[in-house]
N, CA and C atoms as an extended XYZ file, in Angstrom:
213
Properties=species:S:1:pos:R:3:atomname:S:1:resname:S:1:resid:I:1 pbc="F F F"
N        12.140       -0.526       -8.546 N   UNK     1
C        11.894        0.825       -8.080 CA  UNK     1
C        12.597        1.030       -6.739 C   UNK     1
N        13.013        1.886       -6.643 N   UNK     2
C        14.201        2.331       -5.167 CA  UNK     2
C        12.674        3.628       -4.634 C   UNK     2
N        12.458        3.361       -3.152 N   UNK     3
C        11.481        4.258       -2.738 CA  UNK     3
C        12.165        4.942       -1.155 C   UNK     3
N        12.016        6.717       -1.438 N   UNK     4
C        12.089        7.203       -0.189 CA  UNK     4
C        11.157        7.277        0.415 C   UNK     4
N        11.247        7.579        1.989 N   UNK     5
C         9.535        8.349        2.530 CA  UNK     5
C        10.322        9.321        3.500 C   UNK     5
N         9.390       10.166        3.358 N   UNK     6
C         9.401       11.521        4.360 CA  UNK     6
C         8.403       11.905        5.280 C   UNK     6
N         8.253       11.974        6.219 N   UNK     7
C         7.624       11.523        7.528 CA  UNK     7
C         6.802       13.462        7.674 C   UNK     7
N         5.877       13.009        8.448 N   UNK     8
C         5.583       14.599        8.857 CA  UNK     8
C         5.119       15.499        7.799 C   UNK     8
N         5.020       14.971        6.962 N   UNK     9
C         4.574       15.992        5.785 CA  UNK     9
C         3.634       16.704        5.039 C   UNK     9
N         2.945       17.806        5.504 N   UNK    10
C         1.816       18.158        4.489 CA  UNK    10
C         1.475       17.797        3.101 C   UNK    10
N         0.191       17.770        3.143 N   UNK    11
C        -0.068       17.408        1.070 CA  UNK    11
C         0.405       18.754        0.653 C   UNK    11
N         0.532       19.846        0.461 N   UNK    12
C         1.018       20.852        0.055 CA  UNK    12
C         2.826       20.668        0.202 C   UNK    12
N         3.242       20.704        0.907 N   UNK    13
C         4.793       20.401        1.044 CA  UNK    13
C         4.803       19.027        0.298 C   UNK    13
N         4.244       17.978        0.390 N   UNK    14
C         4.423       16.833       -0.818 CA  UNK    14
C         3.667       17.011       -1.821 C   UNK    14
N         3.177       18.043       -2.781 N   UNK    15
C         2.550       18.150       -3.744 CA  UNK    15
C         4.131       19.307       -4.030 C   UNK    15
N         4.611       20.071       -3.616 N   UNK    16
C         5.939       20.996       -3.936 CA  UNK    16
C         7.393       20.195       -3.678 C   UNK    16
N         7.223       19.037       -3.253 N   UNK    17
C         8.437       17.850       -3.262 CA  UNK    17
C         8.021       17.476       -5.555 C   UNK    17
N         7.128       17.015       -5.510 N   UNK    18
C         6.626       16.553       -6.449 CA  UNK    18
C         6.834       17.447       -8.064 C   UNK    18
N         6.183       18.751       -7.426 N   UNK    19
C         6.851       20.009       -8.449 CA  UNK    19
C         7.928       20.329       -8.792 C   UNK    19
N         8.854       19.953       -7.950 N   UNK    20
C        10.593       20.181       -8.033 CA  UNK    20
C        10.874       18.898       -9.095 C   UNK    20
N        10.523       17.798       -8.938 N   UNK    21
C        10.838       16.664       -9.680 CA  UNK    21
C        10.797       16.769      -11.151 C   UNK    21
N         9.172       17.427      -11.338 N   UNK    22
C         8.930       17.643      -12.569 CA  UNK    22
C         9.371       19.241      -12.881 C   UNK    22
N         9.936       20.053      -12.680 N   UNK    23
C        10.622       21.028      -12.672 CA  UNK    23
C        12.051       20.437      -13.004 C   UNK    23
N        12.780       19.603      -12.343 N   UNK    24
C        14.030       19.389      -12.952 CA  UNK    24
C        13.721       18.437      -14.389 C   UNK    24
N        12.588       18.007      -14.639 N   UNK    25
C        12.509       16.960      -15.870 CA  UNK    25
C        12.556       15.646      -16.007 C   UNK    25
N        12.142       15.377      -14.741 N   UNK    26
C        11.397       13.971      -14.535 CA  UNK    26
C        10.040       13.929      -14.785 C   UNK    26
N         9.948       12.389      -15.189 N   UNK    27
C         8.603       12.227      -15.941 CA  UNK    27
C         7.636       11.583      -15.175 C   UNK    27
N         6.452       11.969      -14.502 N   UNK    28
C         5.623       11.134      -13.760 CA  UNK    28
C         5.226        9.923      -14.366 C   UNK    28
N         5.351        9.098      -13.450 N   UNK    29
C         4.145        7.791      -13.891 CA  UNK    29
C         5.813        7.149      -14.873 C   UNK    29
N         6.690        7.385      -15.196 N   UNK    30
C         7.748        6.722      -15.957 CA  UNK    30
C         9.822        7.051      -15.415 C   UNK    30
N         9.678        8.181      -14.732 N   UNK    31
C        11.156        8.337      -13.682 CA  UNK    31
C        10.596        8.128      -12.273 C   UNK    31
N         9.635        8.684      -11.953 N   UNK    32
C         9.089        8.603      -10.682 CA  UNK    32
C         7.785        7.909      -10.286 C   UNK    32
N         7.189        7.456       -9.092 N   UNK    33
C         5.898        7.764       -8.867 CA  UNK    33
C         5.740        8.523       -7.234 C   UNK    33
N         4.134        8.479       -6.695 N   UNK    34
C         4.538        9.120       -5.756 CA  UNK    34
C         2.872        9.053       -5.191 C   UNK    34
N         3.155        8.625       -3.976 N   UNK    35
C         1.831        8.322       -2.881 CA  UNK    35
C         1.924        9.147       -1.602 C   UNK    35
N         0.402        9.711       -1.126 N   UNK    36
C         0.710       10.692        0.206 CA  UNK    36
C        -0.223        9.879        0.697 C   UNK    36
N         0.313        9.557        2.275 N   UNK    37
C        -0.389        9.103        3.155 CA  UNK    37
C        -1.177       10.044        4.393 C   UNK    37
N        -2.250       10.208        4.521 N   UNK    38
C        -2.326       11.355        5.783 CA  UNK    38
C        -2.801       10.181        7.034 C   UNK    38
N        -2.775       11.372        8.069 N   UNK    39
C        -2.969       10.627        9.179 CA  UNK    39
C        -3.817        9.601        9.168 C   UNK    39
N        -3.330        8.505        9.752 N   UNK    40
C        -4.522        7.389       10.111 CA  UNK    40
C        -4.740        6.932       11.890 C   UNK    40
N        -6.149        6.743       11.431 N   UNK    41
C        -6.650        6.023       13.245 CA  UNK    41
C        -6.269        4.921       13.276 C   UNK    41
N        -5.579        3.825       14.237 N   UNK    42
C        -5.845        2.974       14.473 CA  UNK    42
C        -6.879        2.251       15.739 C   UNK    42
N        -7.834        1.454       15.300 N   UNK    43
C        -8.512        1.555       15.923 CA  UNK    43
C        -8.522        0.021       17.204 C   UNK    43
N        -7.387       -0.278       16.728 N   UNK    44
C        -7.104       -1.494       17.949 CA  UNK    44
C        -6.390       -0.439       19.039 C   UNK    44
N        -4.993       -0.166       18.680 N   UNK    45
C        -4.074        0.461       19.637 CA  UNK    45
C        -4.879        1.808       19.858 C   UNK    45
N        -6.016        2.462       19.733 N   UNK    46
C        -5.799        3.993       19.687 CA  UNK    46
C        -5.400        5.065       19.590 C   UNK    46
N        -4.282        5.270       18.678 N   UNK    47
C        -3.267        5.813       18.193 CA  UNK    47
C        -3.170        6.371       16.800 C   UNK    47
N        -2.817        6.918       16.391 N   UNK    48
C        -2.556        7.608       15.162 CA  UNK    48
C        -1.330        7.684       14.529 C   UNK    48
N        -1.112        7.246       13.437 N   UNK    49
C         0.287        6.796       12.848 CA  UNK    49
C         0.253        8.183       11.667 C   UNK    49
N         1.636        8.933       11.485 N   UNK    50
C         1.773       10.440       10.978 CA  UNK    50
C         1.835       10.056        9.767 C   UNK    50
N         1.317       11.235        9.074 N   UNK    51
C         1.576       11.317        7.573 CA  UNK    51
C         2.541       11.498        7.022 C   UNK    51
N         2.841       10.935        5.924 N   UNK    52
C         3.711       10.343        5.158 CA  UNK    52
C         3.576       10.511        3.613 C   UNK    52
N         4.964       10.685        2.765 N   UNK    53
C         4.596       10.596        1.596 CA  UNK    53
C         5.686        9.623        0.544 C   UNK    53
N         5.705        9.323       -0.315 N   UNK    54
C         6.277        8.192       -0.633 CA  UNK    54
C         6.889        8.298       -2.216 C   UNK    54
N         7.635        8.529       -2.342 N   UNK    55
C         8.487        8.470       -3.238 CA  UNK    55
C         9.405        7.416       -4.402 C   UNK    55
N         8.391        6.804       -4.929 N   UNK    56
C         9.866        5.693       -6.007 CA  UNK    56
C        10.331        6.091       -7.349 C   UNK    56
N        11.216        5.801       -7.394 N   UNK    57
C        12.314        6.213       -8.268 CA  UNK    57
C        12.886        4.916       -9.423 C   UNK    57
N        12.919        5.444      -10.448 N   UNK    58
C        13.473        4.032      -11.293 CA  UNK    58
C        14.766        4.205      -11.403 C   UNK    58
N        15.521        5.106      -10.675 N   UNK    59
C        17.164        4.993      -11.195 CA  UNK    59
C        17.405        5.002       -9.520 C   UNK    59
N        18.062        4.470       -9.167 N   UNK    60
C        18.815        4.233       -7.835 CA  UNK    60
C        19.708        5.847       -7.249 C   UNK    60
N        20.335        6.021       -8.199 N   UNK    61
C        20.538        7.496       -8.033 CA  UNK    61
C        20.036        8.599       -7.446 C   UNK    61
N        18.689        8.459       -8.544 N   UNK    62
C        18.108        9.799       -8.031 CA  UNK    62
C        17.408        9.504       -7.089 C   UNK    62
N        17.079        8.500       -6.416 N   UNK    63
C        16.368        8.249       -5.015 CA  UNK    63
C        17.086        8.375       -3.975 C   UNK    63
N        18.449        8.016       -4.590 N   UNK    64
C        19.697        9.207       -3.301 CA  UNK    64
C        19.795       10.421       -3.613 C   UNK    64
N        19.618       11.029       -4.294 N   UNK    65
C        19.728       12.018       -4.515 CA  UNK    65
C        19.327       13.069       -3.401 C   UNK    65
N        18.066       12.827       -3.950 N   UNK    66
C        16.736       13.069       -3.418 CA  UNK    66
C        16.819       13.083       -1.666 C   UNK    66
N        16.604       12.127       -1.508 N   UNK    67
C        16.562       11.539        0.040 CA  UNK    67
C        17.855       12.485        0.766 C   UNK    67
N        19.123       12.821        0.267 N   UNK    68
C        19.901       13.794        0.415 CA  UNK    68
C        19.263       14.984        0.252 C   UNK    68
N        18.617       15.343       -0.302 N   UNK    69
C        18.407       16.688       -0.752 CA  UNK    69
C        17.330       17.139        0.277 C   UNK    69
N        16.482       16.535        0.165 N   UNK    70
C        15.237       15.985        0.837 CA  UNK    70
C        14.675       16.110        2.824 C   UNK    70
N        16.015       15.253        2.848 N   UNK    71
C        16.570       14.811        4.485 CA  UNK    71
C        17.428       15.471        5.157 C   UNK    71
């Protein structure tokens, strides 16, 4: 699996990353998969690491693609 991530990102803006995928005719769960991270505490450093969403791809291609399109 070839995986992008995109930094900063709402679940709504990565739930419409996700719609485009399956809009062009990719197949969840078998061309793609796809994980959203939201903010987290850390509770050693006190800090908060940004949300994130995560993107893998089974063709090398379209994970450039993407990440072009994307970025």
């Amino acid at each position: 699996m070839h995986s992008i991530t995109i930094r900063g990102v709402s679940p709504s803006d990565a739930i419409g990353y996700k719609s485009q995928l399956i809009q062009a005719g990719l197949v969840l769960d078998d061309d793609f998969s796809w994980a959203y991270h939201p903010d987290t505490w850390d509770n050693f450093t006190g800090g908060t690491y940004d949300k994130y969403v995560v993107f893998q791809f089974r063709e090398e291609s379209l994970a450039t693609f993407y990440q072009l399109k994307w970025t």
